[in-house]
DRENBATI-571772 format. One record per residue (C-alpha): residue in one letter; x, y, z. Coordinates in pm, whole numbers, plus 50000, padded with zeros to 5 digits. Each point is the difference from the previous one (the first is absolute). Layout:
AXYZ...
REM end
This chain:
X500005000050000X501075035649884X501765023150316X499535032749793X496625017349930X499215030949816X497785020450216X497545031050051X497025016950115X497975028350037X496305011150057X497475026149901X496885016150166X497634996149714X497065024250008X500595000450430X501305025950193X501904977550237X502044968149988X498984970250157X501984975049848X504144991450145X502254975149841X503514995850075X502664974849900X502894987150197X502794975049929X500784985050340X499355026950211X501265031149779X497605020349855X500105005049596X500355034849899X497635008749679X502745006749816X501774964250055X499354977649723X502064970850019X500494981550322X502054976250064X499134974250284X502524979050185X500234963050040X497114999350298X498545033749856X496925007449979X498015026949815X496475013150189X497155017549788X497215010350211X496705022749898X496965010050211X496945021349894X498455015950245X496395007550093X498215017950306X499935033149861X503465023349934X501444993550297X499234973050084X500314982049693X503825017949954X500854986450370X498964966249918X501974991649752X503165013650079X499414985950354X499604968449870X502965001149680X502085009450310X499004974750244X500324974349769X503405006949871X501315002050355X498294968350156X500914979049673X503815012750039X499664985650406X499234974949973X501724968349854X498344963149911X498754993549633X499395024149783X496304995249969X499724998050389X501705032650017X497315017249729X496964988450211X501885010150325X500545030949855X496335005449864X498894991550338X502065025850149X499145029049800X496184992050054X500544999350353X501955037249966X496705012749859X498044988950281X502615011450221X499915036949814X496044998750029X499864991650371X502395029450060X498365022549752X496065000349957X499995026349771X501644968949785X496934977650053X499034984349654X503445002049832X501464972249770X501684988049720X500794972649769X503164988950010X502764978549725X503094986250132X502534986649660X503094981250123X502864993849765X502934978450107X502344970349885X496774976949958X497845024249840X496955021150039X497444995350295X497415024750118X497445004350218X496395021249987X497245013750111X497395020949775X499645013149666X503545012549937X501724979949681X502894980049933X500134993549676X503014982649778X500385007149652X501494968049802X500224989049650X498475033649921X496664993750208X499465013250295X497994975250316X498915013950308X502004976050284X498155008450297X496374998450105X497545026949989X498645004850380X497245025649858X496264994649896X500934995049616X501104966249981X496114990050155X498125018149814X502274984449653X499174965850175X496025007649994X500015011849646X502144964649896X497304982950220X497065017749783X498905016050261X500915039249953X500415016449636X503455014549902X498935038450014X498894994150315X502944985950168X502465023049828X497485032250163X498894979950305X500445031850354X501834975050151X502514987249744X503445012750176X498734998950316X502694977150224X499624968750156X503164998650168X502285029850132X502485004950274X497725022250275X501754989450302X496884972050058X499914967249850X501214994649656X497784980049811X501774989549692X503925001749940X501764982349724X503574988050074X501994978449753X502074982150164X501954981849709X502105023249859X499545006049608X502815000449745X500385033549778X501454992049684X501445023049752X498665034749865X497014993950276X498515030050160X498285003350319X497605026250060X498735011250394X497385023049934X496995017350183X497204995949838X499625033649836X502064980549724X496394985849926X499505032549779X502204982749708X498764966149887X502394969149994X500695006949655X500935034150060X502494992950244X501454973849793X500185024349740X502025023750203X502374970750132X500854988549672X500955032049880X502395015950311X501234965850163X503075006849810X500455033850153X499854983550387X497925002550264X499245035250043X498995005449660X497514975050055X498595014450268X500295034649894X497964987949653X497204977150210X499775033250215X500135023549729X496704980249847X497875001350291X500345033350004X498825003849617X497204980550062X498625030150205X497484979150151X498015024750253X500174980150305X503804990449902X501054982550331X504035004350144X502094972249826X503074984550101X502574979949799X503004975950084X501494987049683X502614972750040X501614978949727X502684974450081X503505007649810X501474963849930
REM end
């Protein structure tokens, strides 16, 4: 498995006037500046992507997912064990931070996030999540979504493959990106955590997004992929970022981008 990894990210607000999505990326321990792009890991290095969007109102939403970026960073780099152990450790951690913030702060009362954890060392990828937020990987020119979708969406698409809701109406249906699962500081009710690592092979691309990406179809991102992947990481994410703003969508909501590619 590949030791070096071409690397960036960034975020806009959309049509907000506030931020309530954090990401950060660390290779054991050190923080990545946004204008690193290649890192280079050691022998028992390992490379941490982490993104949270946040809900509960501005601040709220803002506190949440920093608090929980944060918290999970630090308890994953404490503790020691498998690496998979160390993710849902680390998940549990930052969870319990938020109920920890809320208890001391009521003004806080209602604030969450979703929350995807990417780990990259000498066995491969692993991640962990809770939410909506996306991890895609672009291969072969396609691009898959890896994770699960913790929001509404995926049952209502089940009723209409069942017969029993129309198309239209799932696509429009109030309650479409509301979440099932989020980290709130109370019991998380769905978390996804794969445990075997996966093997990135080369001219792969992993995306961690928000899902404000959701402005730009699959095809569109693909699009955009295919054309800068040559120019590295932050052209990617400059481009995917640059597109979601031209789609002017009204109700544009923040969007935040890790792109990764292994360098082999």
């Amino acid at each position: 498995m590949t030791s070096k990894y071409d690397v960036a990210y960034n975020a806009i607000q959309g049509a907000r006037d506030y931020q309530e999505d954090f990401c950060d990326v660390t290779v054991t321990g050190e923080p990545v500046s946004r204008a690193d792009d290649i890192i280079q890991l050691g022998d028992s290095g390992e490379l941490l992507a982490v993104l949270a969007d946040g809900m509960g109102g501005h601040v709220g939403g803002a506190e949440a997912s920093a608090l929980a970026c944060r918290s999970f960073i630090a308890a994953f780099e404490g503790t020691s064990g498998l690496p998979q152990e160390r993710m849902a450790a680390a998940l549990a951690a930052c969870n319990h931070a938020i109920a920890e913030r809320i208890q001391n702060h009521s003004s806080l009362e209602g604030m969450g996030c979703t929350f995807l954890g990417v780990l990259f060392d000498s066995s491969g990828m692993r991640w962990i999540s809770v939410g909506d937020s996306i991890l895609y990987i672009f291969r072969d020119n396609l691009l898959w979504q890896l994770n699960e979708d913790h929001s509404m969406a995926p049952v209502l698409d089940k009723l209409v493959e069942q017969g029993k809701m129309d198309r239209e109406e799932a696509e429009k249906h109030p309650q479409r990106h509301h979440l099932r699962s989020a980290l709130t500081g109370t019991q998380i009710d769905l978390i996804q955590l794969r445990d075997q690592a996966m093997l990135l092979q080369e001219q792969d691309w992993i995306l961690v997004a928000s899902d404000g990406i959701q402005t730009l179809e699959p095809r569109e991102i693909e699009k955009i992929v295919e054309e800068h992947r040559q120019s590295g990481s932050r052209q990617v994410v400059a481009a995917i970022l640059e597109a979601v703003e031209a789609a002017r969508e009204p109700y544009q909501d923040n969007t935040s981008v890790i792109a990764i590619t292994p360098v082999l």
